[in-house]
C-alpha positions in Angstrom: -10.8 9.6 0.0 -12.6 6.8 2.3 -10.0 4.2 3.4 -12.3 1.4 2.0 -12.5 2.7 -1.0 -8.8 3.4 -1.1 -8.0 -0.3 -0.2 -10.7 -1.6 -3.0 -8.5 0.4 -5.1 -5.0 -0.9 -4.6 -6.8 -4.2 -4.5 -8.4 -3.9 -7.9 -5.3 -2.4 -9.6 -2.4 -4.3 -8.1 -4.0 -7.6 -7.5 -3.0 -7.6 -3.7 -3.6 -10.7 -1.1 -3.8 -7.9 1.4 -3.6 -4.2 1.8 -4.0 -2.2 4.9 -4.5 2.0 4.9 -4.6 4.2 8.0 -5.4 7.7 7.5 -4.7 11.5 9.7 -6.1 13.9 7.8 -4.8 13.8 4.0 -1.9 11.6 5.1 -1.7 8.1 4.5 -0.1 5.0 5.6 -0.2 1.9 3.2 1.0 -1.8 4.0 0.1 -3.8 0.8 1.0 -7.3 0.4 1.2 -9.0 -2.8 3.1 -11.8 -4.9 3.9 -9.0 -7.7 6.1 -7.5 -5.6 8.4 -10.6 -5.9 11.7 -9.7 -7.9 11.1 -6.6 -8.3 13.3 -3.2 -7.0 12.2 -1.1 -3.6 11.7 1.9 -6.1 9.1 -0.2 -8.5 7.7 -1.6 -6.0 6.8 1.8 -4.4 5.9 3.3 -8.5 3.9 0.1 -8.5 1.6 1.4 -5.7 1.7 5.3 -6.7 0.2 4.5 -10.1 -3.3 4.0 -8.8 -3.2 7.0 -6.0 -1.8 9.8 -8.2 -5.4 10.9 -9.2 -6.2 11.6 -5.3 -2.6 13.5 -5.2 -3.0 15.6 -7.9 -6.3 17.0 -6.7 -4.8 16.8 -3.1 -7.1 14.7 -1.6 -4.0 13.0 -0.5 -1.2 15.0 0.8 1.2 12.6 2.0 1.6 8.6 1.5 3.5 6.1 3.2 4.2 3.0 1.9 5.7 -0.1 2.6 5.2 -3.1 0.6 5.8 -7.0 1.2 5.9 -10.4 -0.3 2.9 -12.8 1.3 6.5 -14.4 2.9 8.0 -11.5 3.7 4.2 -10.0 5.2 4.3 -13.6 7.1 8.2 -13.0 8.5 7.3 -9.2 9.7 4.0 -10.2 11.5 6.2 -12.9 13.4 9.2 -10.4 13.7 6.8 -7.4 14.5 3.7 -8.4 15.9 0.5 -6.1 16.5 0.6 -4.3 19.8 
């Protein structure tokens, strides 16, 4: 699966400010930001985002799939906390 189209995706489904997806091969790193993630557990949060990719890992187009997920405060905190290298 194309990292655009997986990131139009997430977008469309989750109503996200901002998602980003790196790919190696069939495994997949996703940082998606979004206010529905407010109030709601680490484990839901990570359902929440698994609901629109279990499709491509049925058929195995994706193998593997990491996930983190963050609040547009919390996304605003880790930038400042982490930044890009």
């Amino acid at each position: 699966m194309d990292i655009k189209q997986l990131e139009q995706l997430l977008l469309e489904q989750l109503a996200l400010t901002e998602v980003y997806v790196k790919a190696e091969g069939a495994n997949y790193n996703v940082i998606a930001v979004g206010d529905c993630f407010a109030d709601i557990s680490r484990v839901k949060q990570q359902q929440m985002v698994y609901g629109p990719l279990m499709d491509a890992i049925a058929d195995g187009t994706i193998h593997a799939v990491s996930i983190k997920t963050f609040t547009p405060t919390q996304w605003r905190r880790e930038k400042l906390l982490n930044p890009p290298a």
